[in-house]
FILO-465296 format. One record per residue: residue in three letters; x, y, z of N, C-alpha, C, CB in turn. Coordinates in steps of 0.2 Angstrom, whole numbers, plus 5000, padded with zeros to 4 digits. Glycine has a CB too. Layout:
! FILO-465296
ALAXYZXYZXYZXYZ...
END
This chain:
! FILO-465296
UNK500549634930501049694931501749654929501049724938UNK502149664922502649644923503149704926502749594918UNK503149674932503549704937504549664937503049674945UNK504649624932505349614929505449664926505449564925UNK505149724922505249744919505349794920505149724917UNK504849804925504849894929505549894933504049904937UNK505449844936506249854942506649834935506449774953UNK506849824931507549824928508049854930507649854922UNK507949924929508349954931508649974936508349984931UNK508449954941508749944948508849884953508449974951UNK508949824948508949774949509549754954508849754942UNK510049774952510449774958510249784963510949804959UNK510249874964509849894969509349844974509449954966UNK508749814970508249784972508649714976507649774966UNK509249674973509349614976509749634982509849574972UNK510249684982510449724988509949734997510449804984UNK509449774994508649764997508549735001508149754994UNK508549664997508349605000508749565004508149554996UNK509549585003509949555005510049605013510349554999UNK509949645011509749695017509549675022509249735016UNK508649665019508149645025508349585027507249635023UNK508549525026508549475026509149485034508849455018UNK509749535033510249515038509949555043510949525036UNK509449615042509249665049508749625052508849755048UNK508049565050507849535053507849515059507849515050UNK508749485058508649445065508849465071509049395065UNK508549405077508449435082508849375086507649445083UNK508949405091509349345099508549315100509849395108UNK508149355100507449305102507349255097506749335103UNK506949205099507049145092506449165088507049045096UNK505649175092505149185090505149245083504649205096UNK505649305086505449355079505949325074505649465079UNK506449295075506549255067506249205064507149245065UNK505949175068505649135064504949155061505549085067UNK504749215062504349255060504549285056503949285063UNK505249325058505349345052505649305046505749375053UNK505849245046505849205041505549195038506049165041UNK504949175039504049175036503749235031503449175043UNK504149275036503749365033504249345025504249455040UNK504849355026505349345020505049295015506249315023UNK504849245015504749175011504049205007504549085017UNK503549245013503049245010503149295003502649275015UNK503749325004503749364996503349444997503249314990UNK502949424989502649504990503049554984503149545000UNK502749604980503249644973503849694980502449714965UNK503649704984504049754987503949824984504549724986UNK503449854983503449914978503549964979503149934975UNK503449964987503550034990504350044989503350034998UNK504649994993505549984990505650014986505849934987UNK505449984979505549984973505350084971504949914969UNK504850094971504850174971505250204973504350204974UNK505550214980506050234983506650234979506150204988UNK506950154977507450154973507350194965507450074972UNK506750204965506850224957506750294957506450194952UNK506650334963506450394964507050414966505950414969UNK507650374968508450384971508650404964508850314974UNK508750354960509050344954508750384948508950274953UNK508250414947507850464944508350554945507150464950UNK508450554950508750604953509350594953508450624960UNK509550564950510450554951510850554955510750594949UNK510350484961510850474967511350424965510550444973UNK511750434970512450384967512650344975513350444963UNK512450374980512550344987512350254986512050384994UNK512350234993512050174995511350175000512550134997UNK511350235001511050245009510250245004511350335015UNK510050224997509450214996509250144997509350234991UNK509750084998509650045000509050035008510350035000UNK509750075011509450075020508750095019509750135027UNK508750165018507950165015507350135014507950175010UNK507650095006507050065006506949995011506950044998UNK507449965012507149905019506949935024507649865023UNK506950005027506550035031505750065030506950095032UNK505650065025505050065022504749995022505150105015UNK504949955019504549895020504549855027504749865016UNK505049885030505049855036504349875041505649885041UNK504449975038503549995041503049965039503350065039UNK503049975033502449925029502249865029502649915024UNK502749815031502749745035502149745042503549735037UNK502549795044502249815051501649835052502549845054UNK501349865047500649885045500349805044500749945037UNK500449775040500249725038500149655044500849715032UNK500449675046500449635055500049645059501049655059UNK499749715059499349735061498649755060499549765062UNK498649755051498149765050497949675053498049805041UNK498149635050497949565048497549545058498749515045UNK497849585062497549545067496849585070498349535075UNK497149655069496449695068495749675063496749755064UNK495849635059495549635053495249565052496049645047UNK495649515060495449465059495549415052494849475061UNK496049435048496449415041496449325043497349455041UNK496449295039496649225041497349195034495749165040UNK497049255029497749235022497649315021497549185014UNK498549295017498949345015499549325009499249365021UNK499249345005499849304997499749234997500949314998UNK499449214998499149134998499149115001499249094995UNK499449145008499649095013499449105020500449095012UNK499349075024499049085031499349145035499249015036UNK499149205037499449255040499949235045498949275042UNK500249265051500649275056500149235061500849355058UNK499549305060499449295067498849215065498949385072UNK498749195060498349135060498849065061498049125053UNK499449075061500149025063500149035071500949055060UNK500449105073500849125079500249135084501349205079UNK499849175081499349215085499349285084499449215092UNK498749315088498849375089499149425093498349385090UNK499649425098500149455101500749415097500049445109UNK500749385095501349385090501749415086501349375088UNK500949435081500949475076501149535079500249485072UNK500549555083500849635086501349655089500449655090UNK501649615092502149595095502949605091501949525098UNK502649555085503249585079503349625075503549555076UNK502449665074502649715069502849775074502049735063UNK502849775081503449835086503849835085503649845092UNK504449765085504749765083505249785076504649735084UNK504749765073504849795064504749885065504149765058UNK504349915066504449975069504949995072504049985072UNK505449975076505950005082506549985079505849975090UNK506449915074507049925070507049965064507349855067UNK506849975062506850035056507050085058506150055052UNK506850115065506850165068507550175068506550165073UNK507750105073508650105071508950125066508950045071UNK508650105059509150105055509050165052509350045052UNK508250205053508550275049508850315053508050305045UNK508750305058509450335063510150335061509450305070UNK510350285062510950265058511250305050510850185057UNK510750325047510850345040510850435042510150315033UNK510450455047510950525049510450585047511750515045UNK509850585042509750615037509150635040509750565031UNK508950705043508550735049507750725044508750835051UNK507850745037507350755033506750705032507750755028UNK507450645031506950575029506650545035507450525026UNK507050585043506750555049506150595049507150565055UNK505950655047505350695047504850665045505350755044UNK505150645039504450625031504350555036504850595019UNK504650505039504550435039504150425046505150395038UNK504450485050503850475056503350505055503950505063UNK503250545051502650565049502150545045502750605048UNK502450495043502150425040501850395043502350375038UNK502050355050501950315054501250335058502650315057UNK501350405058500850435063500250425059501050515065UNK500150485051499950455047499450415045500150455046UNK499650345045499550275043499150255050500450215042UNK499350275056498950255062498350265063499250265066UNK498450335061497750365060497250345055497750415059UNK497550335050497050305045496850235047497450305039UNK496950185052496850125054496550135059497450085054UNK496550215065495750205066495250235063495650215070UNK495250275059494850285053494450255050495050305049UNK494950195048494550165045494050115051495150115039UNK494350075057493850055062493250095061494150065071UNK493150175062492650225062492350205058492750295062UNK492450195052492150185047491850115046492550195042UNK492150055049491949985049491149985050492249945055UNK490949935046489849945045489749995047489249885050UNK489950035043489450085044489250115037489750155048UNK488550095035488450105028488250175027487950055025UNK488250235033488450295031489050325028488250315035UNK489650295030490350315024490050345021490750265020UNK490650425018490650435012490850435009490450465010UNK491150455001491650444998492250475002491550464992UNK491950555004492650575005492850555011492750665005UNK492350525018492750475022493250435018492150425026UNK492950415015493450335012493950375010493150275005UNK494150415006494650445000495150455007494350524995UNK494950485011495350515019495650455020494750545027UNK495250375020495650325024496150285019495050265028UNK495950275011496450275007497350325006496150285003UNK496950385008497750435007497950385013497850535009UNK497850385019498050365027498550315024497450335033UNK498150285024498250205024498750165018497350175022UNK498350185014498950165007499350215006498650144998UNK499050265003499350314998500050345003498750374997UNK500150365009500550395012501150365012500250415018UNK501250285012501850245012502150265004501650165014UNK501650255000501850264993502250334992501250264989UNK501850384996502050454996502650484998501650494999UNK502650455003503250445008503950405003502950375017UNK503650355002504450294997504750364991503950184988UNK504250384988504550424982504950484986503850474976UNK504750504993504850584994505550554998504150635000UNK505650505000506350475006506950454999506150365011UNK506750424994507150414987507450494986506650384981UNK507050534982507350604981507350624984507350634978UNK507350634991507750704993508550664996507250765000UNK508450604994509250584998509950634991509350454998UNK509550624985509850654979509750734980509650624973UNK509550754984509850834980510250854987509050904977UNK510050924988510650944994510351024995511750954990UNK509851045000509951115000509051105001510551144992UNK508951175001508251185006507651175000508151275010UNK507851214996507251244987507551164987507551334978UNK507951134985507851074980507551024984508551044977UNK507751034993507350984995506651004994507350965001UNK506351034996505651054996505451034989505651134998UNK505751044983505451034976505650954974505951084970UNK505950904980505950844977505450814982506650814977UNK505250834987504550814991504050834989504450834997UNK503950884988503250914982503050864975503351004979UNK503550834972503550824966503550734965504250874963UNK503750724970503850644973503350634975504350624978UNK503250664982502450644985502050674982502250664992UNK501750704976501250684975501250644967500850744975UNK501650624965501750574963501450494968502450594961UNK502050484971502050434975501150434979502750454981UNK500850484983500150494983499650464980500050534983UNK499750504973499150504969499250404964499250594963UNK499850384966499950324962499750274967500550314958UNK499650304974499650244977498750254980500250244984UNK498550314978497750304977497550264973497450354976UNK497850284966497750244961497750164965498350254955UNK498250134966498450074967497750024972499350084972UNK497550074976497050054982496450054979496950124988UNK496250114974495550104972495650034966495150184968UNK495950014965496049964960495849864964496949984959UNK496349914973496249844974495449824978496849824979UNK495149884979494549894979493949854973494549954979UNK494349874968493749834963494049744963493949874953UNK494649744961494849674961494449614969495749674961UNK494249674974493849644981493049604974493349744989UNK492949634971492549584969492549554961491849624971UNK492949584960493249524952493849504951493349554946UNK494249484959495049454957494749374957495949474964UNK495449354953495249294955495749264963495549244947UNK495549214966495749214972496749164974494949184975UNK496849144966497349124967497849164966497349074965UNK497749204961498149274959497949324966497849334950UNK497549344969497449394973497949354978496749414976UNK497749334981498249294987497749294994498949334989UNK497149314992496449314995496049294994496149364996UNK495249294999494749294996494449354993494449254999UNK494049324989493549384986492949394991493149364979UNK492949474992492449484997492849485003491749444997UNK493249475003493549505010493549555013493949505011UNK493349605012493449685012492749685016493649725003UNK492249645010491549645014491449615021491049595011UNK491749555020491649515025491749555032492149455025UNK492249605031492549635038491949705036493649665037UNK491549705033491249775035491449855031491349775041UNK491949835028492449905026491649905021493549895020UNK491549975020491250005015491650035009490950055018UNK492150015005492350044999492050084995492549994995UNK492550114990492250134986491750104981492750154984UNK491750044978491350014972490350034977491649894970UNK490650004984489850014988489850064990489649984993UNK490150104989489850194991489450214985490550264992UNK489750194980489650224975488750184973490350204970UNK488750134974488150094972487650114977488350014973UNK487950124983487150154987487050224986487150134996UNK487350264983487150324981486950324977487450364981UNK487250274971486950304962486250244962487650284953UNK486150194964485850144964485250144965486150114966UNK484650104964484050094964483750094971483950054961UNK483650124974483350104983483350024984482450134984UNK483349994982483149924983484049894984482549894975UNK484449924978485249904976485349944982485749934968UNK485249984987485650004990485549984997485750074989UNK484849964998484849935004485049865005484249945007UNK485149825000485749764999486449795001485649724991UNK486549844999487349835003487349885008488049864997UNK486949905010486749945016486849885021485849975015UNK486549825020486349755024486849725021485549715022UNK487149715019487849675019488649715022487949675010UNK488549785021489049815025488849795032489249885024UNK488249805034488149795041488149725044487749825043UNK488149675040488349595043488749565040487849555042UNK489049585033489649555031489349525024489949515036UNK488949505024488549475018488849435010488349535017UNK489349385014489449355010489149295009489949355010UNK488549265013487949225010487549255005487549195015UNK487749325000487149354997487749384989486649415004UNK488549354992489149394988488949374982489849374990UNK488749334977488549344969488149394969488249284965UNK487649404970486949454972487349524971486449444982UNK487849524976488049594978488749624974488249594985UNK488949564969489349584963489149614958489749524960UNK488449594958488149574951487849654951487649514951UNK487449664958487049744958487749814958486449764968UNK488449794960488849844960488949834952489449824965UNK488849804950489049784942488549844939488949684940UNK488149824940487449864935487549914937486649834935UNK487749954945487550004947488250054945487249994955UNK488550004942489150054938489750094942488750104934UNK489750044949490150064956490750024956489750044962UNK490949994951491749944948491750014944491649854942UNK491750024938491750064931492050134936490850084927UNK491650174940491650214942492350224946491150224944UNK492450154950493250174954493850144949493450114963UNK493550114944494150124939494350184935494050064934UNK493850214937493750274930494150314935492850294926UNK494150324943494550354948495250344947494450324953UNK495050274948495950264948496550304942495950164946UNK496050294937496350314928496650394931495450324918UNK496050404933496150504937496650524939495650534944UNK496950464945497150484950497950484944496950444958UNK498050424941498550374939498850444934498350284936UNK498550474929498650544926498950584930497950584924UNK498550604937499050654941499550634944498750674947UNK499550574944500550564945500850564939500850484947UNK500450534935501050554928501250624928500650544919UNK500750664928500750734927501650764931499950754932UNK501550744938501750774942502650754941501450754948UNK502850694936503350694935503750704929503250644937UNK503350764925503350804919503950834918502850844918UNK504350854924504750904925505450854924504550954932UNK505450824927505950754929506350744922505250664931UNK506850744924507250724916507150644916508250734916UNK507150654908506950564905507650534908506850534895UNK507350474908507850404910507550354912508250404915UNK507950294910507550234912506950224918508050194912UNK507350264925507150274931506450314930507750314934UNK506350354928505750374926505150344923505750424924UNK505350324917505150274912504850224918505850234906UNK505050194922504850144927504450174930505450114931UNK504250234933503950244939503350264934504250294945UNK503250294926502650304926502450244923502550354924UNK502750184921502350124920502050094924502550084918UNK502550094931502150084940501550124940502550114947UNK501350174938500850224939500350174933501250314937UNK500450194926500050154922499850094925500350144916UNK500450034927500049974928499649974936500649924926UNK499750024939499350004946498550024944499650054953UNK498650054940497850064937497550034931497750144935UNK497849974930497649934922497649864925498349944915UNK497849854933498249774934497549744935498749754942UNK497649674934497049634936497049584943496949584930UNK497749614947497849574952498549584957497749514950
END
């Protein structure tokens, strides 16, 4: 993804961001900044930000208060990430030892509340009833989809549309949410809000479905120094994805009770075996060929949108979340 090139145009914007998160981090306690310093180092493309920014700027904002915004989003998102990892038993993240594999597990959790209650602060501070609607209602959202997805854990009955349910949750809704917090800070008035949340979020939705079924496939073809993972992780924990839904349905009775027996133990003493039958059983192929679907219906949705550079950017974000190799 070259992602220099997507954020161009809001390249300011984006250094601002960071410069942002960087000074709302801190704390009089010593533990959340030094976690939060770690969190910062670790990096990350920031995209959800980045959507917001370019869904501001799209729409012909001219304030600053898309700034606050987007650090509020990734603040949630962070916090997601804090959580998923201790839930998930995560040991890496972007190449690098999680939170809770440093601090611990009440650490993590402990600071992604935190990250939650500051965000909370600060879109309070920006005043803006709208964007408080959309962003708690994110929150709620996202939670649910994280136990959804638990429900779902070894259980090789999953079905697709279970899984599709814990993707919107999970990914897609922060994505949905960044585009829908970006424009409606630019317009003014009920019809235009309503027409910049319909038109954003399902943009922002459908590219962040895209983005998920993607990282679903790279679970069993990234390489592991670009992912910032391992491969098979996703197994290891039991999640039933898309590539293995797809395999134990279309697949040979024999291909499907191997991942039948792998979702339920984790089955990575058997992970070449189980690349190889998703491979042939054309359960990669099939969530990419999703992804391509989903990645159309955002384009689609941003048809109406006057050109600009700003747009230009959001539907190459859209193209390249469904083309990346990592």
């Amino acid at each position: 993804m070259d992602f220099k090139a997507i954020s161009a145009p809001v390249a300011d914007d984006f250094d601002a961001v960071n410069r942002f998160i960087q000074s709302h981090l801190d704390s009089s306690v010593p533990m959340i900044r030094e976690v939060g310093e770690y969190i910062i180092e670790g990096g990350g493309k920031r995209l959800r930000p980045l959507v917001c920014l370019l869904s501001a700027r799209a729409n012909g904002y001219q304030g600053g208060f898309h700034v606050n915004i987007s650090a509020v989003i990734e603040f949630l998102h962070t916090a997601t990430l804090l959580h998923d990892d201790v839930v998930d038993e995560s040991g890496m993240r972007r190449g690098r030892p999680t939170v809770n594999a440093v601090w611990g597990n009440a650490a993590s959790v402990l600071v992604g509340d935190f990250l939650i209650s500051r965000a909370f602060q600060l879109l309070v501070q920006v005043g803006h009833p709208v964007l408080l609607d959309i962003l708690s209602l994110s929150t709620n959202v996202i939670s649910e989809g994280e136990v959804l997805q638990l429900i779902n854990c070894r259980d090789p009955d999953t079905t697709e549309e279970r899984y599709m349910r814990v993707i919107h949750h999970k990914t897609a809704k922060m994505f949905e949410s960044a585009a829908q917090t970006g424009a409606v800070l630019a317009v003014e008035g009920d019809a235009a809000t309503g027409r910049a949340k319909k038109v954003f979020g399902d943009y922002g939705r459908h590219m962040g479905i895209a983005f998920q079924l993607i990282d679903d496939v790279l679970d069993y073809t990234g390489d592991v120094a670009a992912l910032g993972k391992n491969v098979g992780d996703d197994l290891a924990e039991g999640k039933p994805t898309l590539p293995l839904i797809y395999t134990m349905r279309e697949g040979t009775p024999a291909q499907a009770e191997l991942i039948r027996n792998a979702i339920r133990t984790g089955g990575l003493d058997r992970l070449d075996e189980i690349i190889e039958t998703v491979q042939q059983a054309g359960g990669l192929e099939y969530t990419r060929q999703l992804a391509r679907q989903h990645t159309e219906i955002a384009l689609k949705a941003l048809a109406d949108v006057p050109d600009s550079l700003y747009r230009q950017s959001l539907e190459q974000l859209a193209r390249e979340a469904a083309a990346r190799q990592f």
